[in-house]
N, C-alpha and C positions, 0 to 999 in steps of 0.2 A: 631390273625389276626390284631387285632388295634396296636400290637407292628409294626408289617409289612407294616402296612402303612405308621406309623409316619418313620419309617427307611427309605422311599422310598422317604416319602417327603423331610425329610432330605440331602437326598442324591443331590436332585435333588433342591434343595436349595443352596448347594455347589456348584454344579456345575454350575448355575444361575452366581452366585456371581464370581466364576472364570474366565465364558466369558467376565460378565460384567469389571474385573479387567483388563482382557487383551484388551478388546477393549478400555478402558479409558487411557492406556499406550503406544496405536499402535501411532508410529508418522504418522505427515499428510508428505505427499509427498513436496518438494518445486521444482517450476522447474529450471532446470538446467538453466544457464545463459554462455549465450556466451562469450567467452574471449572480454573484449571494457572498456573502460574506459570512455565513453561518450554515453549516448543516445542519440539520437539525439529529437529535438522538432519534433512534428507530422505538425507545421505549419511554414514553409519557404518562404522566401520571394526572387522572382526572379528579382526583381529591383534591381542588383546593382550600378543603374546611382542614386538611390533616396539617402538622406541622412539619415543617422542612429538618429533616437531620442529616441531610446530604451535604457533603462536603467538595465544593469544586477544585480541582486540581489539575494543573497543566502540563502537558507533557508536550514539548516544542520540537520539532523537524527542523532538520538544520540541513545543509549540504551533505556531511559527514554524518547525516542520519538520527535517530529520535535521542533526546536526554531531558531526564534520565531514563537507561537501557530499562533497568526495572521498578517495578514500588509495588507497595500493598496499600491496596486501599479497607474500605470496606463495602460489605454489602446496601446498593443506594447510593452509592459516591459515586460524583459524575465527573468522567474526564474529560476537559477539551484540547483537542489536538490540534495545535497550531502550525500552520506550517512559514515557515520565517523561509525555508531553502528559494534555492532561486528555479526548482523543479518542484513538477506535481508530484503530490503524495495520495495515495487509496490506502486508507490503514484500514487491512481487515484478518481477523482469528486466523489463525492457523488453519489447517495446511496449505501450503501455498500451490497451485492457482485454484485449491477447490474450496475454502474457508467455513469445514466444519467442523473444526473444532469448538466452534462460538459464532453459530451461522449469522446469527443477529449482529453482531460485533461485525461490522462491514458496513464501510463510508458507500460503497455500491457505487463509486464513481473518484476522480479525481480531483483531489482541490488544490488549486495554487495560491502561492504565495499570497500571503496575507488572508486567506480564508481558514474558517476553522470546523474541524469535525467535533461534534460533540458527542457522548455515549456515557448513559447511565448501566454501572453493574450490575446485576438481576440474580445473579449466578455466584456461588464461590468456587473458589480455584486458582489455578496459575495459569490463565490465557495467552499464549503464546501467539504475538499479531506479528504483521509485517506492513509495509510499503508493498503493493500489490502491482507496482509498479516499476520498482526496486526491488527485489525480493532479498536481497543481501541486509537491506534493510530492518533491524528485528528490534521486538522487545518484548516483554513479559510485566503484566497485571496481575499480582495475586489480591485476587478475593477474598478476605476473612468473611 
């Protein structure tokens, strides 16, 4: 009888460790992303009698993640987020996975390789974003 048990737990220890294997292997889903090559910013401006004082600046996605980690811009300075990695990147505000620190500031989807996120600052501060996708992925925008 106690051989019969230890067999059963045995058994049943394997098979533990075989879901656990497969669920530790299953990929995560990513979502599908529209054909486009530009995002657009979630904040536009309908003045075009006003003059332009925005300054465009890049911040590039690389495999090993965004550079530069941080910069200051200013208030109305647009960044575009390129992504050069050979993985999709979702750059959105902090905190990661509920992005309110800077709800606006959110690509609201994935962009691959060779496509770009664009976003004008509205806010000042120091926006803490991420790879939404990546979440190891980080960096910081301060807003004068």
């Amino acid at each position: 009888m106690n051989k019969a048990i230890w067999g059963v737990l045995g058994v049943l220890i394997i098979i533990g460790f075989g879901v656990f294997l497969l669920n530790k292997n299953s990929q995560v889903a990513v979502p599908t992303v529209p054909a486009a090559t530009e995002i657009p910013t979630t904040i536009t401006s309908t003045d075009s009698a006003a003059p332009s004082t925005t300054e465009s600046i890049v911040v590039t996605y690389f495999d090993s993640g965004f550079s530069p980690t941080s910069l200051t811009v200013k208030i109305r300075d647009t960044i575009t987020f390129k992504n050069q990695s050979g993985k999709s990147m979702w750059v959105a505000s902090s905190s990661h996975p509920t992005h309110t620190a800077y709800p606006e500031f959110d690509a609201k989807r994935g962009v691959t390789m060779g496509e770009n996120y664009v976003f004008t600052f509205t806010k000042a501060g120091n926006w803490k974003y991420h790879n939404h996708l990546g979440p190891f992925d980080t960096g910081v925008i301060i807003v004068q």
